[in-house]
N, C-alpha and C positions, 0 to 999 in steps of 0.2 A: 117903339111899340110896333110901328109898321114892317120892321126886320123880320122880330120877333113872329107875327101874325104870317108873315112870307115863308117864312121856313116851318110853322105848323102847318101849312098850309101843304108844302111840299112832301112833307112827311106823311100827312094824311093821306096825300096820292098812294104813295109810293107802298102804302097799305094797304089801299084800297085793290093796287094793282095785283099787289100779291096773294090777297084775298080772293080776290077774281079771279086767278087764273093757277088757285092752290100751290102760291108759292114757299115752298117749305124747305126747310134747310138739308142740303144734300152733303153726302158723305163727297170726299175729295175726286175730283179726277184723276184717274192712274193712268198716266200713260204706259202703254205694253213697252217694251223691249222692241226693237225692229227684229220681224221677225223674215228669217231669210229662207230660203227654197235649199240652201243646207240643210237645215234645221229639217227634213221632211226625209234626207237621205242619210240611211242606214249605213253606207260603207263609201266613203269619197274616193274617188279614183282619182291618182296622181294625172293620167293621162288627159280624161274628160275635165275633171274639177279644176286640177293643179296647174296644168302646163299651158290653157288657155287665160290666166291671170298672170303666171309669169310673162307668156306671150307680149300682153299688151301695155307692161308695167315695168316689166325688168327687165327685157332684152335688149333695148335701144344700146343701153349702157351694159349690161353683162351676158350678152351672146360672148360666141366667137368671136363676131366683126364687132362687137360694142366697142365703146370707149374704155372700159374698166376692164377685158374680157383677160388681158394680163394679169388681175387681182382676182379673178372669181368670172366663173360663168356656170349660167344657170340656166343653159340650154340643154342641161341631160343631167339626165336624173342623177349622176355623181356627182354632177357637181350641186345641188338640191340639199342631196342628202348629205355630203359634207358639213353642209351648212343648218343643217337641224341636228346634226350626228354633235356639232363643235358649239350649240347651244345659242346660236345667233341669226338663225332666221327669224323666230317668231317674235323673239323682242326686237325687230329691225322692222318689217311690219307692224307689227301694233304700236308702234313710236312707245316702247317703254323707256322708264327713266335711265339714264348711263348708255342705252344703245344710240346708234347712228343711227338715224330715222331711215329708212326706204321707203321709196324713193327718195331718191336725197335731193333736197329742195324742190321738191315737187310738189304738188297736189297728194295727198293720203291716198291710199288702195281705198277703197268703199269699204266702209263697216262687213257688209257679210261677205265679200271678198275673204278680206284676216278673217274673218270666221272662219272657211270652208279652208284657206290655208291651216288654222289651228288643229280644226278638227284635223285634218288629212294627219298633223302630225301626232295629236292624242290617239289617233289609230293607229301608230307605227309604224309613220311617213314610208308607207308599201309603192315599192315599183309596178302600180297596177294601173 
């Protein structure tokens, strides 16, 4: 009986609180999308946008002097656009399923990173 009396008891509170302080049942929390400072620009520029994310992410290994620069380098725009032209940049950043992740065992690009890369190429990866 004394359970019983313990948890009406708790219950009562927990009414009372919501009573008091017009607690009433809310529709869901939505969390937004992360939204990026792409997301605000009209035309991405390979030059501004593009080649300061290759810079810091994909040159180490595919410059010139990278490790990999024998297989691909993506220090100029031909070689960029090869690689969007041959359908294998964007699924290599966005870790899609079947592709070789890029960076390869690294850390991810940051979400609006591969954004501002996609976008640049849904606009027709431009030497701008």
């Amino acid at each position: 009986m004394r359970v019983f009396l313990g948890r009406l008891f708790a219950i009562g509170c927990v009414a009372l609180v919501c009573v008091l302080t017009n607690c009433t049942q809310q529709a869901p929390v939505v969390i937004p999308e992360e939204t990026c400072a792409i997301d605000l620009v009209t035309v991405v520029s390979f030059q501004q946008d593009v080649v300061p994310i290759l810079q810091s992410k994909c040159y180490e290994c595919h410059a010139a002097n990278g490790t990999f620069a024998f297989v691909l380098t993506l220090d100029t725009y031909s070689g960029v656009k090869s690689k969007v032209d041959d359908g294998k940049l964007r699924p290599a950043v966005s870790h899609e399923p079947g592709a070789t992740p890029m960076p390869y065992q690294r850390e991810r690009i940051p979400s609006c990173q591969v954004k501002t890369i996609q976008k640049w190429i849904e606009q027709g990866a431009l030497n701008n």
